[in-house]
C-alpha atoms as one frame of an Amber mdcrd trajectory, in Angstrom:
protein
  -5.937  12.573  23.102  -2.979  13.540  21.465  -3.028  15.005  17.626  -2.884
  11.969  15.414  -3.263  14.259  12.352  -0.314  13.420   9.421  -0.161  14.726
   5.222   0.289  12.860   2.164   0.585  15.516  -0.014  -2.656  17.329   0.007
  -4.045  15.097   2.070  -4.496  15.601   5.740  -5.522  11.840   7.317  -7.186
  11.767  10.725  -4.297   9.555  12.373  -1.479   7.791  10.217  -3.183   4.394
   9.970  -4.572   2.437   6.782  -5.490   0.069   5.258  -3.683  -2.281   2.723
  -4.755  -2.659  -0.838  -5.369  -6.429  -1.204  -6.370  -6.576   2.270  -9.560
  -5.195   3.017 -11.456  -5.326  -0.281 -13.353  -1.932  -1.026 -14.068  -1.832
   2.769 -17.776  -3.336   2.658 -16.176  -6.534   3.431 -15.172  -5.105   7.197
 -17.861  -3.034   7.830 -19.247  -5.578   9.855 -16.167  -5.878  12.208 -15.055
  -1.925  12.116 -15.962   1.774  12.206 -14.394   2.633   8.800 -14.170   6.606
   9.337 -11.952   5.778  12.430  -9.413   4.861   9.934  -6.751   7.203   8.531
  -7.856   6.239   5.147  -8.418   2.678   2.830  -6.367   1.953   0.038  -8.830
  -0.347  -1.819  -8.109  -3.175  -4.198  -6.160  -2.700  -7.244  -8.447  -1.614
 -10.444  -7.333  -2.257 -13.893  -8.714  -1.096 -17.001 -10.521  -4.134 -18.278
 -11.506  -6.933 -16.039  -9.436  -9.686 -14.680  -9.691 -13.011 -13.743  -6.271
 -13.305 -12.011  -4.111 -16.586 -11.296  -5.147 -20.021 -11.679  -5.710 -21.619
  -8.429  -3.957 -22.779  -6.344  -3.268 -18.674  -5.441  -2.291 -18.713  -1.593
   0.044 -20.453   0.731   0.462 -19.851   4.328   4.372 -19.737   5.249   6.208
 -19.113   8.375   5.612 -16.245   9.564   3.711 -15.084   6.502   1.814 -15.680
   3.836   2.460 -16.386  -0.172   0.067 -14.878  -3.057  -0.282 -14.737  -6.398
  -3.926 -13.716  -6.953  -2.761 -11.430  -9.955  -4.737  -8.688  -9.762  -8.650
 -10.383 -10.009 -11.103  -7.175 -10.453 -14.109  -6.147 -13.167 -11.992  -3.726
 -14.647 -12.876   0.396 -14.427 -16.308   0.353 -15.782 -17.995  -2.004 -13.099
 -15.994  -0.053 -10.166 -17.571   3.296 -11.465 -21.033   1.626 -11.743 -21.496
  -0.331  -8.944 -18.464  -0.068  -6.605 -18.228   3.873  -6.281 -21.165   4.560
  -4.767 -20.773   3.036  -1.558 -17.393   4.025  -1.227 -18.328   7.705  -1.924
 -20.282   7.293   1.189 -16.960   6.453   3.722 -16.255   9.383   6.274 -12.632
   8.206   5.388 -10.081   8.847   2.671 -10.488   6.393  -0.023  -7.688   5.730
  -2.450  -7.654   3.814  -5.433  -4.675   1.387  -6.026  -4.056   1.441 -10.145
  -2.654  -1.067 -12.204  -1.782  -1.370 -15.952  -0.167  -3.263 -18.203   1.623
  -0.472 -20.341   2.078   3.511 -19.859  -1.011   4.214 -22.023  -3.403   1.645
 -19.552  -1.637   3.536 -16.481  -2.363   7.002 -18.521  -6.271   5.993 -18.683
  -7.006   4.574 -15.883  -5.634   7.519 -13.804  -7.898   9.729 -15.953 -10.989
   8.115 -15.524  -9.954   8.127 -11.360  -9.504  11.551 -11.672 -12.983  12.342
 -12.562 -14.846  10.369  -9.252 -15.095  13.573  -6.540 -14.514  11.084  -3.627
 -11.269   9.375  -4.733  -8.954  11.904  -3.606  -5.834  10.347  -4.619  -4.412
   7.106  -6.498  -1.597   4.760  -5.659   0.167   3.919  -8.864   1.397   0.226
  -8.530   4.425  -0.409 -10.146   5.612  -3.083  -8.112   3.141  -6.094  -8.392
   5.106  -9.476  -8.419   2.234 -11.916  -9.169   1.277 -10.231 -12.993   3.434
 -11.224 -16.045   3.039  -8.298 -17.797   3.566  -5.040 -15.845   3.923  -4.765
 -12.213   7.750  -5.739 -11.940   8.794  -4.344 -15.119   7.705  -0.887 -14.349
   9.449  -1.105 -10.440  12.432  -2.806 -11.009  13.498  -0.966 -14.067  14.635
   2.824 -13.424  13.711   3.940 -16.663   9.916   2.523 -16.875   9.470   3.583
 -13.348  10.027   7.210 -14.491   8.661   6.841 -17.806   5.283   5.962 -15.849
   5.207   7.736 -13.190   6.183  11.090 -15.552   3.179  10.377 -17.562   0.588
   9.667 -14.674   1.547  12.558 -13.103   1.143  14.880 -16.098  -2.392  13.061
 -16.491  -3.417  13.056 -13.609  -3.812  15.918 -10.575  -5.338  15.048  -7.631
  -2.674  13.207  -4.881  -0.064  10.988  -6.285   1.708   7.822  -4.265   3.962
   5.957  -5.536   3.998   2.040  -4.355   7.584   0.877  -4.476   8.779  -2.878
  -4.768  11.730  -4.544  -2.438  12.865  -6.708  -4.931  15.165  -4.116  -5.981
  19.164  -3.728  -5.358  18.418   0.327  -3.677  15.234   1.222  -3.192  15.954
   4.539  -2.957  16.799   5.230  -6.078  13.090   4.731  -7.127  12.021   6.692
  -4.295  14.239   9.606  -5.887  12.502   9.107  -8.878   9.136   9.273  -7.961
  10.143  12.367  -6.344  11.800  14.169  -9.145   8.663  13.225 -11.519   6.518
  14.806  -8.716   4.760  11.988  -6.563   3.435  13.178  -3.422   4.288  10.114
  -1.366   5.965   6.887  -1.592   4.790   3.805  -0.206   6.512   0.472   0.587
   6.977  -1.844   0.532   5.169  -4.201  -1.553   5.275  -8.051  -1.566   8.690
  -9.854  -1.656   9.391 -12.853  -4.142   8.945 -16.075  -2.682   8.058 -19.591
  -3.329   7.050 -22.466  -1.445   7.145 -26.496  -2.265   4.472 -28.831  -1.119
   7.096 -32.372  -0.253   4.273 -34.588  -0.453   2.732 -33.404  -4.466   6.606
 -32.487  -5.152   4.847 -29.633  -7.172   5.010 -25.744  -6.362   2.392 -25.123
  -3.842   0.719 -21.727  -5.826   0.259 -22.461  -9.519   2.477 -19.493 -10.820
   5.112 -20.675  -8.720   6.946 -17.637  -7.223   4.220 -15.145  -5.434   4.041
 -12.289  -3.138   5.787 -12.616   0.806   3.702 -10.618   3.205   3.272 -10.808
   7.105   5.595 -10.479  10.137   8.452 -12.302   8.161   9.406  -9.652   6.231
   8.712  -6.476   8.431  12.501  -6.258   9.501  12.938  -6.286   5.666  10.615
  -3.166   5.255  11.198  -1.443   8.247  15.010  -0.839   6.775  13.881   0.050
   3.535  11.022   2.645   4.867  14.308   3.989   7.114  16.532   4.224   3.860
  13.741   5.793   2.075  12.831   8.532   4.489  16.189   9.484   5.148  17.026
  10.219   1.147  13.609  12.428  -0.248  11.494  14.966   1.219   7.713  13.625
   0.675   6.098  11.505   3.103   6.822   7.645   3.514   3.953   5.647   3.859
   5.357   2.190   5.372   3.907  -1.529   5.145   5.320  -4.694   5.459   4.846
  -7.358   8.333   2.818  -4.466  10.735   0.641  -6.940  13.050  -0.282  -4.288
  15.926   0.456  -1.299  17.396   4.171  -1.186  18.165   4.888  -2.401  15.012
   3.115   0.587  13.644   5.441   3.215  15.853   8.373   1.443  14.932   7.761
   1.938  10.835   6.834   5.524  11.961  10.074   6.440  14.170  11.994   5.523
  11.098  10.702   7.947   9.223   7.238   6.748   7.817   4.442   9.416   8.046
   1.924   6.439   7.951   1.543   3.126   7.750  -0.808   0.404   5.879  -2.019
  -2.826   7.448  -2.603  -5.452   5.147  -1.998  -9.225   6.151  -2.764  -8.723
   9.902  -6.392  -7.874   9.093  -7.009 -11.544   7.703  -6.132 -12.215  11.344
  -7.879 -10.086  13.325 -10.006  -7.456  11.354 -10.064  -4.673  14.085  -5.809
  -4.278  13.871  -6.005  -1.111  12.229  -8.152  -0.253  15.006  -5.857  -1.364
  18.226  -3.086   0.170  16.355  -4.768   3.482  16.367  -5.309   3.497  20.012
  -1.957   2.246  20.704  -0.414   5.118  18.967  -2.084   7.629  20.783  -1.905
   5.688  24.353   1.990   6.319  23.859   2.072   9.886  22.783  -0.453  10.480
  25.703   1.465   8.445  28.425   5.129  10.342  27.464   2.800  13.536  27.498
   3.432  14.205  23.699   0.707  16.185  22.087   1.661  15.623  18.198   2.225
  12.612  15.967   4.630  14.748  14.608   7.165  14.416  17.713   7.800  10.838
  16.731   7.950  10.757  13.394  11.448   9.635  12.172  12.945  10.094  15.512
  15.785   7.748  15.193  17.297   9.610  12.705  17.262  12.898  14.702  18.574
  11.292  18.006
């Protein structure tokens, strides 16, 4: 087998593949279907301070190609994850990280705190890019200034591994990649959701009931693919790509641009063992071209 081994900051993951926030719950959900320590690490659902209900339903629409959603963020807020949610997950032979989620730079500030203090959660990914909350979410990623202003105080609150999660519905995404870098994130990840909307002819009403939601699936991979290139040709920490990644070639593609990982997300409602098949696709083509490292492959294109 070749070495699969890759670093997000402090962080050294097993092989390069995870697991979506969103996607996969807090991992009890798959258990049935997968080995969980086979996996790089799981990026479980976002966690706010206080508990939320989310969107009004109708919340999900299937698209071409993809998928629409505006679930907003549903979770029991930080107190019932420390209670009855850690546990278990402090029990994974896998990396667990903790997608956060705030409102303002003061709920971003606390949350990360209390995170910090739960041994098994080794690092957060700060969401500043959520498309389905009102408050929040796009403010923070599509605004230079907030994104610094909160990723400038999370990092100063908080110290275990910080990743950034970046939104596409920016002009250069880039520039926010800088930024995370400058305030001291130790990865970037991207991208999140697109903004889309879909129309149901027959109600002549929007078919999710905040209207515009979140794009994911194979649509919008050659979307993300170019922004994970961009990104990991303009800063120095690690790219963690997503977007559209339904198997195995997929995955190598995201990681010759330049991505030091990559996240599953969608494709598991598919087919739960994804994450899985990618894995052994990755190392069936480092072991067939007689290439002993993840490492040989990662950003190729842009040394060729």
């Amino acid at each position: 087998m070749a070495d699969l081994r890759t670093k997000i900051g402090s962080l050294e993951l097993r092989n390069p593949v995870m697991l979506a926030s969103g996607t996969c719950g807090y991992g009890a959900e798959l258990k049935d279907f997968i080995d969980l320590s086979k996996l790089g690490a799981i990026v479980v659902k976002g966690t706010t301070l206080e508990p939320r209900e989310g969107n009004p339903y109708p919340r999900m629409a299937e698209t071409a190609s993809g998928m629409l959603n505006a679930v907003g963020l549903q979770n029991k807020g930080i107190d019932y994850f420390e209670k009855h949610i850690y546990p278990s997950l402090a029990e994974y032979d896998t990396h667990v990280i903790v997608n956060v989620n705030g409102n303002t730079v003061e709920d971003y500030i606390r949350l990360a705190r209390r995170i910090e203090h739960l041994a098994a959660i080794p690092a957060i990914e700060l969401n500043i890019s959520c498309p389905n909350v009102k408050q929040g979410g796009m403010i923070f990623g599509t605004n230079p200034a907030s994104a610094r202003e909160v990723i400038a105080a999370v990092r100063n609150a908080y110290s275990k591994t910080l990743i950034v999660k970046l939104s596409p519905n920016v002009t250069d995404i880039t520039e926010f990649a800088r930024i995370s870098e400058e305030e001291g994130a130790e990865a970037v990840s991207l991208v999140n959701t697109l903004l889309g909307m879909a129309v149901d002819p027959r109600t002549m009403k929007p078919k999710l009931s905040t209207v515009t939601g979140g794009l994911s699936g194979p649509a919008i991979k050659p979307v993300a693919l170019r922004m994970v290139w961009q990104t990991a040709r303009t800063v120095k920490i690690p790219v963690i790509g997503m977007g559209g990644i339904m198997n195995g070639n997929d995955a190598l593609e995201f990681i010759m641009a330049g991505a030091a990982a990559v996240q599953i997300g969608t494709a598991t409602f598919i087919e739960p063992r994804t994450a899985l098949t990618a894995i052994e696709s990755i190392d069936s083509f480092l072991s067939e071209r007689k290439l002993d490292s993840l490492a040989n492959i990662v950003g190729i294109i842009n040394r060729n």
